[in-house]
C-alpha positions as CSV (number, residue, x, y, z in Angstrom):
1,X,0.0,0.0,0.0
2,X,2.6,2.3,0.4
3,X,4.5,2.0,-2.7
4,X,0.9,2.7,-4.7
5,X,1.0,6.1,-2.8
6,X,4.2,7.1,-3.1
7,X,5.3,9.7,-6.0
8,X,7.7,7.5,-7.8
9,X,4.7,5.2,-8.4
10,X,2.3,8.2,-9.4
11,X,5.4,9.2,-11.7
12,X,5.2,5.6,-13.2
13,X,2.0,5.4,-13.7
14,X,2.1,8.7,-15.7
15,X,5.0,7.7,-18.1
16,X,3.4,4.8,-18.8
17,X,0.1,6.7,-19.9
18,X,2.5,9.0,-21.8
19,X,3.6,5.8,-23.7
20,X,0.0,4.4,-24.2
21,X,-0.5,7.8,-25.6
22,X,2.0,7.7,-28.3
23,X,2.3,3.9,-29.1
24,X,-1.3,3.0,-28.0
25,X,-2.7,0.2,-26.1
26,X,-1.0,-3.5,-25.9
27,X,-1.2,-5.7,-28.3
28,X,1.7,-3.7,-30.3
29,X,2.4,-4.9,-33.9
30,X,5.6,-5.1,-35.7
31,X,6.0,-6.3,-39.4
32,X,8.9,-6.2,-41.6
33,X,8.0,-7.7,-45.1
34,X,6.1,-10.7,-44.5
35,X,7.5,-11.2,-40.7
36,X,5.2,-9.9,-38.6
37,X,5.5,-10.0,-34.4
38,X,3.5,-9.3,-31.8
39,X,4.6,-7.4,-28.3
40,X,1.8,-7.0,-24.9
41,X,4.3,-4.8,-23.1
42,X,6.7,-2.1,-23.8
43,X,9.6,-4.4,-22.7
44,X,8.9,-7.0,-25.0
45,X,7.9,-4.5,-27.8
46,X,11.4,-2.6,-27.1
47,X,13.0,-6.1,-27.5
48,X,11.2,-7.5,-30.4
49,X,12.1,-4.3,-32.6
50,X,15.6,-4.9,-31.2
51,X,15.9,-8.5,-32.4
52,X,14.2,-7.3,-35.9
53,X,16.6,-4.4,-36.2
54,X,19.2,-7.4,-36.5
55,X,17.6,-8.2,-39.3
56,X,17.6,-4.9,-40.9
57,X,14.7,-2.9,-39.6
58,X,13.8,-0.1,-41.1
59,X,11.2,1.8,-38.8
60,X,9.2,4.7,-41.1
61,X,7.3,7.9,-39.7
62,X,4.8,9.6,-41.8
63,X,3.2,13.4,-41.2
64,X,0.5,13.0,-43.2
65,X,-1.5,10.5,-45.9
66,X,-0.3,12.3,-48.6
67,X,3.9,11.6,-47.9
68,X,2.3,7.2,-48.5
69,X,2.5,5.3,-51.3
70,X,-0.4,3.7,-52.4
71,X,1.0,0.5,-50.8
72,X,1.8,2.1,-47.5
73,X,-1.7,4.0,-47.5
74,X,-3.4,0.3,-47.9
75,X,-1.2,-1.3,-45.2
76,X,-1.4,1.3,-42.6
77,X,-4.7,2.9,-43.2
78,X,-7.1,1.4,-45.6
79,X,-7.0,-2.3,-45.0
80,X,-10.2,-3.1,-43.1
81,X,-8.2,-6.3,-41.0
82,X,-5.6,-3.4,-39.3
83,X,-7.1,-0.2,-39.5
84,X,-8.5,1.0,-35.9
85,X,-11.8,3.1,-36.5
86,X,-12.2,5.5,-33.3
87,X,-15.3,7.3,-33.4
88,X,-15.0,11.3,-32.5
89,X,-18.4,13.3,-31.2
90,X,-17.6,16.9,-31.4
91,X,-19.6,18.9,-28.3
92,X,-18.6,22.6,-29.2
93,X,-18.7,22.5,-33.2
94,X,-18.0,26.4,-33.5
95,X,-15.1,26.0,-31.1
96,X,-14.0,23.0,-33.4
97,X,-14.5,24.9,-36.3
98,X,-12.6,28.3,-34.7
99,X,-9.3,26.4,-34.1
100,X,-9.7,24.3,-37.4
101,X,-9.6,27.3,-39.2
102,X,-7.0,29.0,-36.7
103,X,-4.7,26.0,-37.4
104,X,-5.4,24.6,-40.7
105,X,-6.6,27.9,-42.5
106,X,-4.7,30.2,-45.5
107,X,-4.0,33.2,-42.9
108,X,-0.5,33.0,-41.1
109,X,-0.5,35.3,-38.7
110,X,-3.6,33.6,-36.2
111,X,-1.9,30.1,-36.7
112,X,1.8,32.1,-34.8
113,X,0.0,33.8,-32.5
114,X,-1.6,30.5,-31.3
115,X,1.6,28.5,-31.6
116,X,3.5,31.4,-29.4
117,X,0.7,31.7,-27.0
118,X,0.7,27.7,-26.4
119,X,4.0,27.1,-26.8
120,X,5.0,26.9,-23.0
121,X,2.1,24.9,-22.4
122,X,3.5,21.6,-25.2
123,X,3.8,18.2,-23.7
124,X,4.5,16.5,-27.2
125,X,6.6,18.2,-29.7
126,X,6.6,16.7,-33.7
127,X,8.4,18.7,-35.7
């Protein structure tokens, strides 16, 4: 009881939200051509890429659709057996719409004024 109230467990337990964030949850997938492995926790994830990069792994990142291939675009997106189809319910649609067009829109300037009023406040930086 007194490890699940101290702060290096609360620390843990954050981290590891942090990495269900970015990698999401367990079972975690990794494929090189036609070998493809599977990994229920980050240790065994971080070890299966390890004994794949042996092998000559070659781990891609992709900003966008557009910078696919139509083969990549199938594989990671399209194909109905893998892709993950998370249902969003917008509550606010003119707030939506406001920072849609704040951050997506033709006009420069509102997109740097949000990024410089924000910027302190970044807990995951892509760039």
């Amino acid at each position: 009881a007194e490890l699940l109230a101290s702060p290096i467990y609360a620390n843990l337990r954050k981290a590891y939200g942090r990495l269900t964030e970015i990698a999401g949850p367990p079972p975690f997938e990794l494929s090189v051509g036609k070998k493809r492995r599977e990994a229920m926790t980050f240790s065994a994830l971080r070890h299966e890429a390890l004994d794949l990069a042996k092998e000559g792994l070659q781990l891609s990142r992709f900003k966008g659709l557009g910078e696919m291939n139509e083969e990549q675009l199938w594989e990671t997106t399209m194909d109905p057996a893998r892709r993950l189809l998370v249902r969003v319910d917008v509550e606010d649609a003119s707030a939506a719409d406001r920072i849609f067009s704040t951050l997506m829109g033709d006009q420069v300037e509102p997109r740097r004024a949000f990024i410089e009023e924000n910027a302190r406040d970044v807990r995951f930086l892509d760039v």
